[in-house]
N, C-alpha and C positions, 0 to 999 in steps of 0.2 A: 504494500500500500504506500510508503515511505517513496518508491520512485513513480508514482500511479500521481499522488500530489503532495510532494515534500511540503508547502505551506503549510500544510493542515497538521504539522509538528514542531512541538515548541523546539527551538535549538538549541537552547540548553539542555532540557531534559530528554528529551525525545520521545517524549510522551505525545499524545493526539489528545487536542485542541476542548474537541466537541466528541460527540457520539459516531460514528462513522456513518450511519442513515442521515445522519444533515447535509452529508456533503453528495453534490450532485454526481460529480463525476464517480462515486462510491456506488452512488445506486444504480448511473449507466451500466457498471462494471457487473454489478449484482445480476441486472435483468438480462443483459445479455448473454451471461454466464449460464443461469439458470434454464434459458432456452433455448441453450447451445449456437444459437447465429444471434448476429447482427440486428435485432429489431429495434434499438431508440439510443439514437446520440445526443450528448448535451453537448449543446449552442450558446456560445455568447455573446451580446450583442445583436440579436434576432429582430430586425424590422417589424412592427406588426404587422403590418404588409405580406412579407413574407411568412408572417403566421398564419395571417386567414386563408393565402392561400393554397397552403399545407394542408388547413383545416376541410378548404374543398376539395380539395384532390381526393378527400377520403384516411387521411393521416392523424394519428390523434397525436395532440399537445396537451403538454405537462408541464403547470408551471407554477411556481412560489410567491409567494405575498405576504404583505405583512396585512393580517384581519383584527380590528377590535374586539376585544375583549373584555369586558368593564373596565378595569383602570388600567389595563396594563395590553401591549401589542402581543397578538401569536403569530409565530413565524411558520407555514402550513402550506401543505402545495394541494393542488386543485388539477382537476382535469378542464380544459376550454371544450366545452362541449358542440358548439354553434355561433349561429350569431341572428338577430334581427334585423332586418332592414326595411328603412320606410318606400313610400312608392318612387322613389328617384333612385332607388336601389343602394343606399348609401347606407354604412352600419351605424346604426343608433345604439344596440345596444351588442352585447358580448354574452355567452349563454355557458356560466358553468357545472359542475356536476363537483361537489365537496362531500366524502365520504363520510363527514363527519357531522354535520348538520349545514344549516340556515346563518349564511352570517350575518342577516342584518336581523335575527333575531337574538346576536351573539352567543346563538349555538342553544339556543333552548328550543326550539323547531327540528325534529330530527330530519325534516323533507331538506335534504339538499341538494338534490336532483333537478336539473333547468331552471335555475337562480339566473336571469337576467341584471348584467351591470353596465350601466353606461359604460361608454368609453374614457368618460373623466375616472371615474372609479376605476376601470383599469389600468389607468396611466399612474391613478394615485394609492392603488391596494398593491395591482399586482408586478408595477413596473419597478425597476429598480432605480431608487433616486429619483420616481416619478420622470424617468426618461423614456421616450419613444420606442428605445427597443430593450429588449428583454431576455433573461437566461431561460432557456425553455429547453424541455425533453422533447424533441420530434422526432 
């Protein structure tokens, strides 16, 4: 793991950082292990652009956010399930699928299956630094 992402250990101690499931490139490594090929690379710096159109192609996207929680942030990744768009065909909103509940019920709604978010709220839950583009699993 040490040459997979040497940052992810302190240099002094050489001990690891966080848990090893936080780190994306850990979980690429995990899933495509587990099913013996190549099925999901992580990407950094991902255009939204280039996500929705992953998304139509028929490709699923995986990706991290920080969601409210009462007082405090959860750092939690989601699957981009869709998207809406109004009649000029332009995307209004973003459509995710969170295995763990409803976030804007901060998780006391267990339905978190086609949770519509704007695209402000994407840029400001799920983007990183509220930037344009994005670390995503596709």
């Amino acid at each position: 793991m040490k040459e997979l992402i040497p940052w992810f250990f302190d240099s002094e101690t050489g001990k690891a950082i966080a848990p090893p499931n936080e780190v994306h490139q850990m979980l690429e490594w995990g899933v495509n292990n587990l099913l013996k090929k190549k099925v999901v690379r992580f990407s950094t710096g991902v255009p939204v652009e280039e996500i929705i159109a992953h998304l139509i192609k028929g490709g699923g996207v995986v990706l991290s956010g920080k969601f409210k929680l009462k007082s405090r942030t959860l750092n939690h990744i989601v699957s981009l399930a869709g998207f809406i768009t109004d009649e000029n065909e332009d995307i209004t909103h973003l459509i995710i699928d969170d295995p763990y509940c409803n976030f804007r019920t901060e998780y006391t709604d267990y339905r978190g299956n086609n949770v519509a978010i704007t695209k402000g709220e994407f840029i400001t839950i799920l983007s990183l630094w509220g930037m344009k583009v994005k670390n995503v699993h596709i």
